[in-house]
Structure formats: structure tokens, C-alpha cells
N, C-alpha and C positions, 0 to 999 in steps of 0.2 A: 444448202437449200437456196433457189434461187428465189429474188424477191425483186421489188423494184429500182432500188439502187443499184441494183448489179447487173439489171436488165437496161439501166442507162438512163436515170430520171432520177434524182434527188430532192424529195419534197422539201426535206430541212433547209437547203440552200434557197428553196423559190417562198420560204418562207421568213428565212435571215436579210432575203432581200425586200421584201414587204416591211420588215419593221424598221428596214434603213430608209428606205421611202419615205413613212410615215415623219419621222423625225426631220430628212434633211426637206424634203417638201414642203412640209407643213400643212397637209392638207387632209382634211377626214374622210372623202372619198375613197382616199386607198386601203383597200382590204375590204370595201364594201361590195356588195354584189354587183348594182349600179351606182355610176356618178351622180351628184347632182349638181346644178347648175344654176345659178337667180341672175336672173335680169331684169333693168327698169322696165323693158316692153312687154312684161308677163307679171305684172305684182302679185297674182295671186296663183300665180304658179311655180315650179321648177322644168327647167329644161331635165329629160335625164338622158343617160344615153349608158352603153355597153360596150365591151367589144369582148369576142374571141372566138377560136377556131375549132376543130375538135381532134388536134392530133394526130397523131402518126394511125387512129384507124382510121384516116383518107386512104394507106397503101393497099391495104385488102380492099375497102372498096371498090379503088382503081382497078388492082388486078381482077376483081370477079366482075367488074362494069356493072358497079350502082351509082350513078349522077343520082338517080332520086333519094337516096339515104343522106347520099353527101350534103343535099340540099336540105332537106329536114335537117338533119344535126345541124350542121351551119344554123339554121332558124333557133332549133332548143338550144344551144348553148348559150346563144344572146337574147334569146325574149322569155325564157325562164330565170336567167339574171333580173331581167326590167322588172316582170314581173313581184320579185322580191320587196320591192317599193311598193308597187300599186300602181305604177306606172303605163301610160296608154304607147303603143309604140306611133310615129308615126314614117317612118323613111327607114329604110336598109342601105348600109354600103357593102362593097368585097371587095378583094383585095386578094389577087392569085399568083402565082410568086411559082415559075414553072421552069423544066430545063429544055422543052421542045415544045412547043406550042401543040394540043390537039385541038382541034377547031372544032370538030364534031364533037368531042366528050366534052370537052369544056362547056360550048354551046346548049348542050343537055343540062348540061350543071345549072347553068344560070336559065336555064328556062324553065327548071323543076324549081327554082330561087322564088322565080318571080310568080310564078303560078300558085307558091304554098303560101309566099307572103299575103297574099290577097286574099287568103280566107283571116287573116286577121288584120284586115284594113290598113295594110303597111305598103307602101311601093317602094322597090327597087330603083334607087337613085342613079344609081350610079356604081362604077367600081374601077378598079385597075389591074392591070395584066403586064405582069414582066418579066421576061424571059433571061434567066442567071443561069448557064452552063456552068459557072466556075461553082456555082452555090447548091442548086437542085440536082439529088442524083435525074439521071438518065430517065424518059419517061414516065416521071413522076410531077407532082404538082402538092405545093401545101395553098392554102387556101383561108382568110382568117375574113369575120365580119363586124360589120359595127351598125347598133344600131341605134334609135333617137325616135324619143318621144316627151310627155311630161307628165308632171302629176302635180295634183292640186296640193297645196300647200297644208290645206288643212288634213287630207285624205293621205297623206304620205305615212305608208308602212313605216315604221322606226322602234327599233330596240327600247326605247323609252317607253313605250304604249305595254311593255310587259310585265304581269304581275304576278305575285308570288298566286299560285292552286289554279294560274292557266295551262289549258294542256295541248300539248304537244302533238298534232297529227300528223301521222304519217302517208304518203302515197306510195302505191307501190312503183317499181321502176320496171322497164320493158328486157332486164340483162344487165348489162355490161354501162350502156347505154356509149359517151364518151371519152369516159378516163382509164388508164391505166390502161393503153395497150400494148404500149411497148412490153409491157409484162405478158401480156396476152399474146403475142406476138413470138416470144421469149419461148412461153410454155409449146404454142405451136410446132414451133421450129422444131424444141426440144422432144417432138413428141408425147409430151403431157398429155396436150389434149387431142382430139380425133378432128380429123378435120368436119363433120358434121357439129362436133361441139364449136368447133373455130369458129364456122358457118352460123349459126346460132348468137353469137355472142355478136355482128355485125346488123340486128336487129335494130329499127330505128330507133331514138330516142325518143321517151315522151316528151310532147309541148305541153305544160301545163297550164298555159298563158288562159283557153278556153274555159277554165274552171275561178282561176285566182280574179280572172274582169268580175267577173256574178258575184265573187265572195266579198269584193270591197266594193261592189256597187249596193251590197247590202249589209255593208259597216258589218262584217260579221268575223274578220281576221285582223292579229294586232300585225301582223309580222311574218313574212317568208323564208324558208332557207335552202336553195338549188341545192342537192347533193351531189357535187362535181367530185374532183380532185379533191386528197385529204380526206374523203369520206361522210362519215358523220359526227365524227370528233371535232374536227378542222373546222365543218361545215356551220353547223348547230352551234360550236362557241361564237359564231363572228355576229350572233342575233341574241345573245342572252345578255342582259345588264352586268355589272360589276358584282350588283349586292344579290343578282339573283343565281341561282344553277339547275341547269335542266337535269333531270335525273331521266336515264334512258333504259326501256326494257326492252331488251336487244332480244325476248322471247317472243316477243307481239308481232316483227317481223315475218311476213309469209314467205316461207321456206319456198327456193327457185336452186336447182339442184346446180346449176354452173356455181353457186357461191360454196356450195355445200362441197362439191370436188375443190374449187379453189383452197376453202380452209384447210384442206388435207394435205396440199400439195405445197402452199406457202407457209402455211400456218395461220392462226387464226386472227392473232392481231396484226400481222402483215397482211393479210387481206380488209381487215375492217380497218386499217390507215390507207389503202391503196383504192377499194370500191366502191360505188353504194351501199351493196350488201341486200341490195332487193328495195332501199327505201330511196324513190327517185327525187323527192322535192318532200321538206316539211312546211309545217300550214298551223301559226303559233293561234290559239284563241280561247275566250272567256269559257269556261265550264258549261256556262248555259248555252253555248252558240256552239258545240262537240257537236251535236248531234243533226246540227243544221247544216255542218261543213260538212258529214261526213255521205250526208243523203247528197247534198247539190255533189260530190268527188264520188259518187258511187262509181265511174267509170274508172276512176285505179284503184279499186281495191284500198280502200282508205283504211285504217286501223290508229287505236291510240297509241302513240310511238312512249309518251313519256307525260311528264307532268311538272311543273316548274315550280321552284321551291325557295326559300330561305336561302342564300348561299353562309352554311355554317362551316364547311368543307375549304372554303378557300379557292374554290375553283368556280369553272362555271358549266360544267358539265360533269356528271358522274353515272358510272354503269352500273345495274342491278345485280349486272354479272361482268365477271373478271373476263377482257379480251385480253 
């Protein structure tokens, strides 16, 4: 059965190297969603900032010519990180890494860049473009961003603010959004999937930045968790305390039939280490304030993911039901 290790992507490794990081570094930003940063000319703030790209599905975008998807992900992979703090953005960079320069496609890229950033009060700084023959296949291009804003010192999202019998929200996700394509990719190829399902799964990613600004401008969320790579597993432990464990009910998810063929096809807990699985971004908050996040998120389909408990398990995440 094919999975994501065999399709060319090794989570355990990108995560043996995170905890080598952590150690020889010494630094607590890493494995965080965003960095943060203090400085004397902000005392009552933090500098934060992000970076990342979204993967090898830039290659189907290229091939069916979406500059404006590429541009959106590029945006959701780094200001739904930010986001995760509470953090306001204020500047974007890119950073495009090509084997044949296209000036027209590229140009669309960076002008659907600069035109999405500006519905969330961010500009387009700057970027850089360099052309690697030895390194980029043949026209192709990867593509990776960074971005920078701050957040008030006292308003800062943090895993500390989380208490046993808060719960756990979840948003729905748009597909696929932008992990795990090379797996997607994998099954294409392989004929798995049809190319209208292929098609389908190239959907843009939600920005959730539009929702989580309102929800910490009204003290009403402890904590965020992007569901990238790793999942929900992965994603959800890196915001739960030591002494606490989210318990997750993996029923409450609204069924979206590409995960539903996936689980068949991969199996089930290779897919729920490898996708979203339909939950694009969780939203951690006090019992009383469920019902006020889940009206202001009406627009993803908001549902209760889980609910945070005691950790008597030893762990910091546990499922209702066996993946």
C-alpha cells in the first residue's frame, strides 16, 4: 500500500530534526507555529514573524496555470501560522528558486501576492528570484514566504492560557488544502484518483487570519493550532500543556469524500498522520466563549473538535476512536 514515506517525504525524519534543533539551539521558538522576538524599541510588544512554502502542489498548479492559488497558499501557510499567536502581520517577503525564469507566470504570481495581501493590511516587501539549472527541474519553480508582524505582549496566544474543561474548536478545511502532495501526486500518477478528483484537491487553502483578528480582539480564544503537515496528531500536541491532554472526537468532523476515498486507499491512520482530514485550523477556548467563536467562524463550518482534560493518560492528545 502506498503511503507517504514511499511517495518521498519522511515525517519522522522532519521531526527528529526539530527536537535536534530544540536542544542544540536552545531556543523555544522552534516547533512553534510563529517565532517570537523582544526588543528594547517595542517593550510592550513582540516582533513575530513565519516563514513557509506550500510544496510540491506548486507542480500541478504550474501545469494547469494557477498563479492565483499559488498566491493564496503562499499567504495561508504563513499568516495562519501568525495567526496561531494572535499576532497582527505587517510586511511579506518571497523567495522563488526557478530553472528557467517565466516572467509572465511568475509576474501573475507576485501580482495575485500583492493584491491578496492587501485585504489583510500586509505589503509586499520585497523578494528574490534565482535562477538554479543544476537544482530546479526544467520549467518549474518552488517558491517559499516569510512573513512579520507583532503581538502585544500581554494578548499573546500561548499554550499556558490552557485549562483543563476548555474546548476544542474545530474549522472545517477547503480539501487537501497544502500538505501531503507528493502523496496526492503519488495516487494520481498511479491512477487512484481520477483526474477531476486530482482537480478538486488543488482547491485553495483557507486563510483563517479574517476570523482569529475579531476572536482575540475580543479576548475570546486561549490558543491556535494550523493543521498542516502531521495532521492533527502532530498539529494539536504542539498547543496542549504537559499536565493537560486534548481528547479528540474524530466523529464531530464533517465528512468531505476525497478523505473518505483517501482512508481506503491509504488506510486510515496513514491518512489522519499524512492530512487534515477535513479540520483546517483549531480555535482552543473557555466553555463559555464555544458558542461565541463558533457564531463569529460560521463561515467554516465550525464544530466542537474535542475538549481538554486532566492529562492522566501521559500523553497530550488522545482519540475517542482508534486511527
Amino acid at each position: 500500500m502506498l503511503n507517504y514515506e514511499k511517495s518521498g517525504v519522511n515525517i519522522e525524519k522532519a521531526n527528529k530534526l526539530t527536537n535536534i534543533l530544540k536542544t542544540t539551539l536552545e531556543n523555544k521558538n522552534i516547533g512553534s507555529f510563529a517565532g517570537i522576538y523582544e526588543h528594547p524599541s517595542m517593550p510592550d510588544r513582540y516582533f513575530a514573524a513565519a516563514t513557509d512554502g506550500i510544496g510540491s502542489k506548486i507542480i500541478p498548479l504550474i501545469d494547469y496555470n494557477k498563479p492565483e492559488i499559488i498566491a493564496n497558499d503562499l499567504i495561508a501557510m504563513n499568516l495562519n501560522d501568525l495567526a496561531c499567536i494572535g499576532a497582527t502581520p505587517m510586511f511579506f517577503l518571497d523567495y522563488i528558486a526557478t530553472s528557467n525564469l517565466d516572467v509572465e507566470f511568475t509576474a501573475k504570481v507576485i501580482e495575485h501576492l500583492q493584491n491578496k495581501l492587501k485585504k489583510y493590511n500586509t505589503i509586499l516587501l520585497g523578494g528574490e528570484t534565482s535562477e538554479l539549472k543544476d537544482l530546479i527541474k526544467s520549467n518549474y519553480f518552488d517558491m517559499a514566504g516569510f512573513i512579520a508582524g507583532f503581538v502585544e505582549k500581554d494578548k499573546i496566544l500561548k499554550k499556558e492560557n490552557v485549562k483543563n474543561e476548555d474546548i476544542i474548536i474545530g474549522l472545517a478545511s477547503n480539501g487537501i488544502h497544502s500538505n501531503g502532495f507528493t502523496l496526492i501526486r503519488k495516487l494520481f500518477e498511479q491512477k487512484y484518483l481520477t483526474e477531476e478528483e486530482f482537480k478538486d484537491t488543488l482547491k485553495p487553502t483557507h486563510i483563517y487570519f479574517d476570523k482569529t483578528e475579531i476572536l482575540c480582539y475580543k479576548k475570546l480564544i486561549k490558543i491556535c493550532a494550523n493543521i498542516t503537515g502531521g495532521g492533527i496528531k502532530d498539529n494539536i500536541t504542539r498547543v496542549i500543556p504537559d499536565n493537560l491532554c486534548a481528547e479528540i472526537d474524530l466523529g464531530k468532523i464533517p465528512i468531505q469524500p476525497i478523505f473518505e476515498k483517501l482512508k481506503t486507499l491509504i488506510g486510515e491512520e496513514e491518512a489522519y498522520n499524512t492530512f487534515n482530514m477535513g479540520v483546517g485550523f483549531c480555535i482552543i477556548t473557555s466553555p463559555q466563549n464555544a458558542e461565541k467563536v463558533k457564531d463569529i467562524c460560521k463561515k467554516y463550518n465550525p464544530f466542537e473538535l474535542g475538549v481538554i482534560k486532566k492529562n492522566d493518560k501521559n500523553c497530550n492528545i488522545c482519540f475517542r476512536q482508534r486511527i
